[in-house]
C-alpha positions as CSV (number, residue, x, y, z in Angstrom):
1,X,-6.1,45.0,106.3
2,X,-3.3,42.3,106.1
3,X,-4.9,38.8,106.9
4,X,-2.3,35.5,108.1
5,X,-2.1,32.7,106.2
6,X,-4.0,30.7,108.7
7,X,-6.9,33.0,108.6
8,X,-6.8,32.9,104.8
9,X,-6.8,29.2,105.0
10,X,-10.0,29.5,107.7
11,X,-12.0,31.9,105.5
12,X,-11.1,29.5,102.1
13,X,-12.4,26.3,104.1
14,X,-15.7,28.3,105.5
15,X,-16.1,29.4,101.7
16,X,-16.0,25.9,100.2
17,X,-18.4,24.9,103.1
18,X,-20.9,27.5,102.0
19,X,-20.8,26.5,98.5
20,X,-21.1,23.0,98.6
21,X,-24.7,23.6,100.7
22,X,-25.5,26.1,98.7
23,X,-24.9,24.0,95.6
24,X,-26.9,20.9,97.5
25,X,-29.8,23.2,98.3
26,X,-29.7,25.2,95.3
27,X,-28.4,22.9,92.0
28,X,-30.9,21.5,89.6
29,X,-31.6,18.4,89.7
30,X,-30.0,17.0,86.4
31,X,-28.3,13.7,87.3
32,X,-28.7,10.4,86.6
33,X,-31.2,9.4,88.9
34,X,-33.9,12.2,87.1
35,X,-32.8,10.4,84.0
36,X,-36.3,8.9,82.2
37,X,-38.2,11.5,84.6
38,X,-41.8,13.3,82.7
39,X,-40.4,16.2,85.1
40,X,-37.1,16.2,82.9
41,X,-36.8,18.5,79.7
42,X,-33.4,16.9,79.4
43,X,-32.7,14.5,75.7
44,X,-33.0,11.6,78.3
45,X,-36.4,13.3,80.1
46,X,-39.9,11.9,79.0
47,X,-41.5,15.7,79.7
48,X,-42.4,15.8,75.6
49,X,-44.3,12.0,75.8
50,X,-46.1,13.0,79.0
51,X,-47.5,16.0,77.4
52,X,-47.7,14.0,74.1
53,X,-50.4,11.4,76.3
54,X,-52.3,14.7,77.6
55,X,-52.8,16.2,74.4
56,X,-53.9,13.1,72.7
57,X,-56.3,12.8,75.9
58,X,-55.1,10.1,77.4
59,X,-55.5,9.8,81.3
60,X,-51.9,9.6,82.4
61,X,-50.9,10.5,86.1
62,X,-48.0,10.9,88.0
63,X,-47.1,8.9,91.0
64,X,-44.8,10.1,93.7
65,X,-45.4,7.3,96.3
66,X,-44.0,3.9,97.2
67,X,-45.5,0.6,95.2
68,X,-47.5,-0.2,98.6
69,X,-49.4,2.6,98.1
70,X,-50.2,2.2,94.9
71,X,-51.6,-0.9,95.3
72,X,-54.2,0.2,97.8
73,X,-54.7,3.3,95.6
74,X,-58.4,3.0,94.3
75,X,-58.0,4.8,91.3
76,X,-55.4,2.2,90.3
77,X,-58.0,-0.8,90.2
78,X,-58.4,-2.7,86.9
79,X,-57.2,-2.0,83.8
80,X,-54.7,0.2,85.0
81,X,-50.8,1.1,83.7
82,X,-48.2,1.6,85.4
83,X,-45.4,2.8,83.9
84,X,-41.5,2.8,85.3
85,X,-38.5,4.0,83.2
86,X,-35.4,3.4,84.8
87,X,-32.7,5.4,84.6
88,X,-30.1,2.4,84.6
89,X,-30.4,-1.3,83.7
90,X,-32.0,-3.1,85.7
91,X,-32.7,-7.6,85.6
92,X,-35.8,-8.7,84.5
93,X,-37.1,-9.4,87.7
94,X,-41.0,-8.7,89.1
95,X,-41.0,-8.4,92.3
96,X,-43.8,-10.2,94.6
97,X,-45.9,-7.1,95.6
98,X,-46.4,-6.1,91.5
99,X,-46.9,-9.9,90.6
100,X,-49.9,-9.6,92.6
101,X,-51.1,-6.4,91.5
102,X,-50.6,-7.1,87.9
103,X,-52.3,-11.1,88.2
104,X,-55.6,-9.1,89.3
105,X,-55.7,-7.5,85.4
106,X,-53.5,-4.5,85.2
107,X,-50.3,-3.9,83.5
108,X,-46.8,-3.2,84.1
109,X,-44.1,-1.5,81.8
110,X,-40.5,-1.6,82.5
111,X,-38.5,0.4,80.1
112,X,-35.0,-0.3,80.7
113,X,-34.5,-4.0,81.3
114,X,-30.8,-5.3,81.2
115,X,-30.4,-7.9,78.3
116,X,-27.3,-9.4,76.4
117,X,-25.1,-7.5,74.3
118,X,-25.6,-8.5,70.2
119,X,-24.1,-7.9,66.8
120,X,-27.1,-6.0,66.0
121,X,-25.9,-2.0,64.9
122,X,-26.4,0.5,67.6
123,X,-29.4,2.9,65.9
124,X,-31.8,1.0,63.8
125,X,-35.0,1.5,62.4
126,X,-38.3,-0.8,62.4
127,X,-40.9,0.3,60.2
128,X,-45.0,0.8,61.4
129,X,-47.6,2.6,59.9
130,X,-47.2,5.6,62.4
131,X,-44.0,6.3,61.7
132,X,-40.2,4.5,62.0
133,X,-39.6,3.3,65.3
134,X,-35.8,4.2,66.2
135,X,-33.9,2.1,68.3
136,X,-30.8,3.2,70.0
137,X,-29.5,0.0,71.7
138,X,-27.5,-3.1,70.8
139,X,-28.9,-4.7,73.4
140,X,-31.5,-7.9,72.3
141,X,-33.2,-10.4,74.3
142,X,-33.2,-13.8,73.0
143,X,-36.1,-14.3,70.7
144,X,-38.1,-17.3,72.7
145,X,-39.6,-14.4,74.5
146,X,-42.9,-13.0,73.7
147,X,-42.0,-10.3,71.2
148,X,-43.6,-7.5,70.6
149,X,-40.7,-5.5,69.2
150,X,-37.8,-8.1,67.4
151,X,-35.6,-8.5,64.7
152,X,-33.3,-11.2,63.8
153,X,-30.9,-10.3,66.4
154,X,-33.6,-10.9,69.0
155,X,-35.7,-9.4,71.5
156,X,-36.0,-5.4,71.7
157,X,-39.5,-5.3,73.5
158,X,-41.2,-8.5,75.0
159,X,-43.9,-8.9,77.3
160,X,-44.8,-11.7,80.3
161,X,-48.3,-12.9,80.8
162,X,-49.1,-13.5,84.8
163,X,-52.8,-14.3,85.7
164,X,-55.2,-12.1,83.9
165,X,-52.3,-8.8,83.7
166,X,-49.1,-8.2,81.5
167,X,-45.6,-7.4,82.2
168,X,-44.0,-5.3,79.5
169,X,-39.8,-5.2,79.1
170,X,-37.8,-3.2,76.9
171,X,-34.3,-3.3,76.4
172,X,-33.7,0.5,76.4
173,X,-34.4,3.3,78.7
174,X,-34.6,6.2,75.7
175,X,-38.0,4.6,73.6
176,X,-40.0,7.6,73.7
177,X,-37.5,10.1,74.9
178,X,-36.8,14.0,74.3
179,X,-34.5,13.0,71.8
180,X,-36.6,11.0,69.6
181,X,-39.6,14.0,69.1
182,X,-38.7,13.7,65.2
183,X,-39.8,10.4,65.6
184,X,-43.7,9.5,66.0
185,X,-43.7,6.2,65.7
186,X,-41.6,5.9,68.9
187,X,-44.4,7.9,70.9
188,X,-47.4,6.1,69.2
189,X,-45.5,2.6,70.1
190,X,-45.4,3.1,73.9
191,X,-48.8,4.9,74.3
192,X,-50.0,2.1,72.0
193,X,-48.0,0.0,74.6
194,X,-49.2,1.7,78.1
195,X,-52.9,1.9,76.8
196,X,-53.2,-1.5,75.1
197,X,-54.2,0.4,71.4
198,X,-54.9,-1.9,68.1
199,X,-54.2,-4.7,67.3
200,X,-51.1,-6.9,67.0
201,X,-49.6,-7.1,63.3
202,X,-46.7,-8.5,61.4
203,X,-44.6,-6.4,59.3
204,X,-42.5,-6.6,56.5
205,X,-38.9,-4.4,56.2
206,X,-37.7,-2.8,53.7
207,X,-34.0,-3.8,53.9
208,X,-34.7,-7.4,55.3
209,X,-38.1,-9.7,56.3
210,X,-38.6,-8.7,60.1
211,X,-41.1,-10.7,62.4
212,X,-42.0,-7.3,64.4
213,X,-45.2,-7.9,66.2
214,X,-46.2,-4.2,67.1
215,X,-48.8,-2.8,69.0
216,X,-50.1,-0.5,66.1
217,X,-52.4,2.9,67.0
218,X,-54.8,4.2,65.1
219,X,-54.4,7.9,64.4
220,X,-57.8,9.1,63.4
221,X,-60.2,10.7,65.2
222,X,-62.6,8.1,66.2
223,X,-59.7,6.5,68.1
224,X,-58.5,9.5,69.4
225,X,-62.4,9.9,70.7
226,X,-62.2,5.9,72.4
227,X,-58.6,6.6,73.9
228,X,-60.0,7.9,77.4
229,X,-62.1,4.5,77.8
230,X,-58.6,2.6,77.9
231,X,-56.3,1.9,80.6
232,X,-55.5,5.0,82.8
233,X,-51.7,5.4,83.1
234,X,-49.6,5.7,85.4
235,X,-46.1,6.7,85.8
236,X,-43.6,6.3,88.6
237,X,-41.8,9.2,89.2
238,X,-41.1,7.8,93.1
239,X,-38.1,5.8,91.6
240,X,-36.7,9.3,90.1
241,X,-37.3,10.4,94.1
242,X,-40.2,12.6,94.0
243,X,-42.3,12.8,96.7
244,X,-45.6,14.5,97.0
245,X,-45.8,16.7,100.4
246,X,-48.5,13.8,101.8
247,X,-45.4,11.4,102.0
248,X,-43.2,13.9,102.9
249,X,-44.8,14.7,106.1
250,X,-46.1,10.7,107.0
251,X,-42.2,9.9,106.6
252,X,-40.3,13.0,108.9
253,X,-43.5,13.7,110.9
254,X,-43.3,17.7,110.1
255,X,-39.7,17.6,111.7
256,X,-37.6,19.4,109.9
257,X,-34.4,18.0,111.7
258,X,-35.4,14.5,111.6
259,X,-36.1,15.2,107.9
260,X,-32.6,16.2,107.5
261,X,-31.0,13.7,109.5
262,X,-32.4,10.5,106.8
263,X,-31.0,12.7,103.6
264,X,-27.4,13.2,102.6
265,X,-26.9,16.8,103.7
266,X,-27.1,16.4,107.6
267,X,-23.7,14.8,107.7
268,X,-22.8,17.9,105.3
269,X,-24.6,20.3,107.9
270,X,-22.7,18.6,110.7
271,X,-19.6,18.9,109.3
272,X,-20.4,23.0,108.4
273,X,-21.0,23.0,112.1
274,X,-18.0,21.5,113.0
275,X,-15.6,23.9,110.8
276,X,-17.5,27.3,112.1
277,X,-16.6,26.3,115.6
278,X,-13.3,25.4,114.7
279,X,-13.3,29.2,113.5
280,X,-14.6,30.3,115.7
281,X,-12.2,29.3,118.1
282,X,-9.2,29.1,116.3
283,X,-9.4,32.2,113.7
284,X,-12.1,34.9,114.9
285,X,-11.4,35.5,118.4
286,X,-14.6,36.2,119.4
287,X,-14.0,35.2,122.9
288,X,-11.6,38.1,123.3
289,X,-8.1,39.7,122.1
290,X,-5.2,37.2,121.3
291,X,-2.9,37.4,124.1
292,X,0.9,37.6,123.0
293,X,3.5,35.8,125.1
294,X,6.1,38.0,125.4
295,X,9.5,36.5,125.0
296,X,11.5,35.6,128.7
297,X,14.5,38.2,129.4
298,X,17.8,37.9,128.4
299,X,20.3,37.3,131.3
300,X,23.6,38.8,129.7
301,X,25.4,37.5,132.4
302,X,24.4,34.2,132.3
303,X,24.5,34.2,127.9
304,X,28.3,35.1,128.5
305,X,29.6,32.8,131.0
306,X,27.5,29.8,128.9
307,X,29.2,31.0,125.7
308,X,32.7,31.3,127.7
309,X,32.0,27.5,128.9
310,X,31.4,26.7,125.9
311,X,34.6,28.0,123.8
312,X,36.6,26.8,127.3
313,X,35.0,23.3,126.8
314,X,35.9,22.8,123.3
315,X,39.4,24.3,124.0
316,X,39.7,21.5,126.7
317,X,41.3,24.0,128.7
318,X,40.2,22.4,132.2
319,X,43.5,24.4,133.9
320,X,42.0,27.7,133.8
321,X,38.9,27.0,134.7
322,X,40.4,25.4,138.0
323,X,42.4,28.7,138.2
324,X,39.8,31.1,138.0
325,X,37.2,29.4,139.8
326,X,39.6,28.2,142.1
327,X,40.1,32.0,143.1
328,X,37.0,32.9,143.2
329,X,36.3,30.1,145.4
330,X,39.0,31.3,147.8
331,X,37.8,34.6,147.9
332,X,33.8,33.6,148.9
333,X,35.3,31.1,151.4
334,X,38.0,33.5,153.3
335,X,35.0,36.3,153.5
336,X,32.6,33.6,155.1
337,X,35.4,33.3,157.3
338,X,35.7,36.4,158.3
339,X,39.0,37.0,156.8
340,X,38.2,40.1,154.4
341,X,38.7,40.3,150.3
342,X,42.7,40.0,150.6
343,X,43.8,37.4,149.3
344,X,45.9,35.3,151.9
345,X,48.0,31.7,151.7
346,X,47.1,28.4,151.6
347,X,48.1,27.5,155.1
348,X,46.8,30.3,156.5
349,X,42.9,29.6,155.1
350,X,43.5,26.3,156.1
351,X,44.1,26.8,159.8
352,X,41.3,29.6,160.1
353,X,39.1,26.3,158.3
354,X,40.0,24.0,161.1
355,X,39.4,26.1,163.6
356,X,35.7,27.6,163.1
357,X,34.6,24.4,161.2
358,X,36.6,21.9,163.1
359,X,37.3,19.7,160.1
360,X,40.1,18.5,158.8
361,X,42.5,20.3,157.1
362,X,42.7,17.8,154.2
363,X,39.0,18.5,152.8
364,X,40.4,22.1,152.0
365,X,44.1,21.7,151.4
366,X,43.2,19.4,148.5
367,X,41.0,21.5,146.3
368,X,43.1,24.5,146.8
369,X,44.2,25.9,143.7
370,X,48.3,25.6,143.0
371,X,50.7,27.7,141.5
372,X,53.0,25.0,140.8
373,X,50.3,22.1,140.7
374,X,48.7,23.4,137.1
375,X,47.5,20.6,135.3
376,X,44.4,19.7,132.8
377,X,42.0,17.2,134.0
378,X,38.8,15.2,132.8
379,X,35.7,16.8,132.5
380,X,34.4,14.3,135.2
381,X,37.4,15.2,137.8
382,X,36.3,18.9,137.7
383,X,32.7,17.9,138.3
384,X,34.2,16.2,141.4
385,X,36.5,19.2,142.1
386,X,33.0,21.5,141.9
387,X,30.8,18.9,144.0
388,X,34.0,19.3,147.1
389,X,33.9,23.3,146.7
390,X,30.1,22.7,147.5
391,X,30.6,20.5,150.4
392,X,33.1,22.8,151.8
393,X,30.5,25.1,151.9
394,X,28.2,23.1,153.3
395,X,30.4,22.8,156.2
396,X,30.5,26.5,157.4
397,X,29.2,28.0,160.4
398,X,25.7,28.8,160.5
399,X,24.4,31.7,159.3
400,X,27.7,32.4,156.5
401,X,26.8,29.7,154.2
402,X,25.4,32.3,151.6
403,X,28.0,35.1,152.4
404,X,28.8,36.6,149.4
């Protein structure tokens, strides 16, 4: 079956429609909003820390709900952690509802803070009795803040004390990220971080004296044993857009078309709409068979005398054209006379004129063609010639105006 063009072109657009749903439905969700997500196996996911925390029996908890519902969330009374790893950089800035909740004794992490660029080398390495603690970030805050994490560049993790709680920054997103498994220390530092582990304790480098204050964990088992007395942790998965099905339903009220009309694919959905009608109209015909307009008749007799104008009128041969219609014109008139198809003089059409019109012989005399009168005129005196032939007919007796 041979398809147009147009119908290609229909199907092709239907097509793309189709995929790009399919691919909204359907597509995992690796982007940069999942970035720093425990629900991401990705180098940038935390999925290996998260299980890391469980298997080191830490109680650490997911949170798929907005900040205003963790506050009122019982389980998330004092000491409690919440965690948030951003997925860009964001200011160092706490906003009013987590002030409060962290002034009543809890403790707030922000990995991902946005802080000045330094001279410091992208990757180092700060040395802790669990391990190195890599660093991918030139990024350092200036060293009047709290440290926890320096060197002499300035700030790479620093904390805020407001009422009886802690804020917690860090310059990078990726401290305890799928990419560093090969590193302990980076996953002791933040679950020494989250669940307030240890003791603070200076350092010395190996390359160079470093003031690193670090929150140092105790790997043995007796530590291990004490870890589920500490904070209970909590991360924020919300901020990645999760949303556990309670929400789901408080926020579209089990509507599935009100759901759809506060995300990005009802405009997509509309506009799907809008191109199968279009098909549907336009390429599928499913309101019945095209009808073809068949093309108007030639008139032969009409094509030739406009092609004959047309060669006379270029030819400028306005003489003939008075000499043949001029005849022709003679011969309608003397038969709606009742004269017969011989051709007869001038002066003889003239009087029989007069007589059964009772005009004056001039109107006629005058547009009667000449023998010895042939001349070539304008194109506007033989539309004046044609307009007195028409008045001449106008002028017959009733009932022969349309003799032919």
């Amino acid at each position: 079956m041979n398809l147009s063009k147009r119908r290609l072109w229909l199907l092709g657009a239907i097509a793309i429609t189709a995929i790009t749903i399919v691919t909204l439905f359907f597509a995992p969700a690796n982007n940069k909003v999942n970035s720093g997500s425990t629900y991401n196996r990705a180098p940038d996911g935390y999925g290996a820390w998260y299980a890391f925390m469980s298997k080191r029996g830490t109680e650490v908890q997911r949170w798929q709900k907005p900040f205003e519902d963790f506050a009122k969330n019982q389980d998330a009374k004092p000491p409690s952690t919440l965690l948030r790893i951003y997925s860009s950089l964001i200011p160092e800035v706490v906003p009013e509802t987590e002030k409060r909740w962290v002034e009543e004794g809890n403790i707030l992490v922000f990995l991902g803070v946005r802080a000045p660029v330094t001279p410091a080398p992208f990757s180092s390495f700060h040395p802790a009795s669990s391990g190195a603690i890599k660093i991918d970030t030139g990024r350092r805050y200036p060293s009047d803040k709290k440290q926890i994490l320096e060197d002499q560049f300035g700030a790479i993790v620093w904390k805020k004390t407001m009422g009886k709680g802690t804020v917690y920054f860090a310059s990078t997103s990726h401290l305890a990220a799928n990419a560093y498994q090969d590193f302990p220390g980076n996953y002791e530092f933040l679950a020494g971080l989250v669940t307030q582990e240890g003791r603070e304790q200076e350092i010395e480098g190996t390359q160079q004296a470093l003031a690193v204050k670090l929150i140092q964990n105790s790997s043995n088992p007796q530590s291990q044993q004490t870890s589920k007395l500490l904070n209970k942790v909590w991360v924020d998965e919300y901020i990645h857009g999760y949303k556990d099905a309670e929400l789901i339903e408080r926020e579209y009220e089990g509507n599935l078309f009100t759901y759809l009309a506060k995300t990005p694919l009802f405009p997509v959905l509309i506009q799907g709409t809008v191109i199968l009608l279009v098909a549907i109209f336009a390429g599928w015909n499913r309101f019945g068979q095209p009808v073809t307009i068949s093309a108007p008749p030639i008139d032969n007799s009409e094509a030739y005398i406009q092609a004959l104008a047309g060669v006379l009128q270029k030819a400028n041969s306005t003489d003939f054209a008075i000499e043949i219609i001029g005849k022709e014109e003679q011969l309608q008139l003397q038969k709606a006379l009742l004269l017969g198809q011989t051709s007869l003089e001038s002066d003889t059409l003239t009087n029989a004129w007069v007589e059964q019109t009772g005009r004056k012989a001039a109107e006629l005399s005058e547009i009667l063609p000449s023998p010895s009168h042939k001349r070539r005129i304008s194109d506007s005196d033989l539309l004046a010639w044609l307009g007195k032939w028409q008045q001449i007919r106008q002028h017959l007796p009733s009932g022969r105006k349309n003799l032919k």
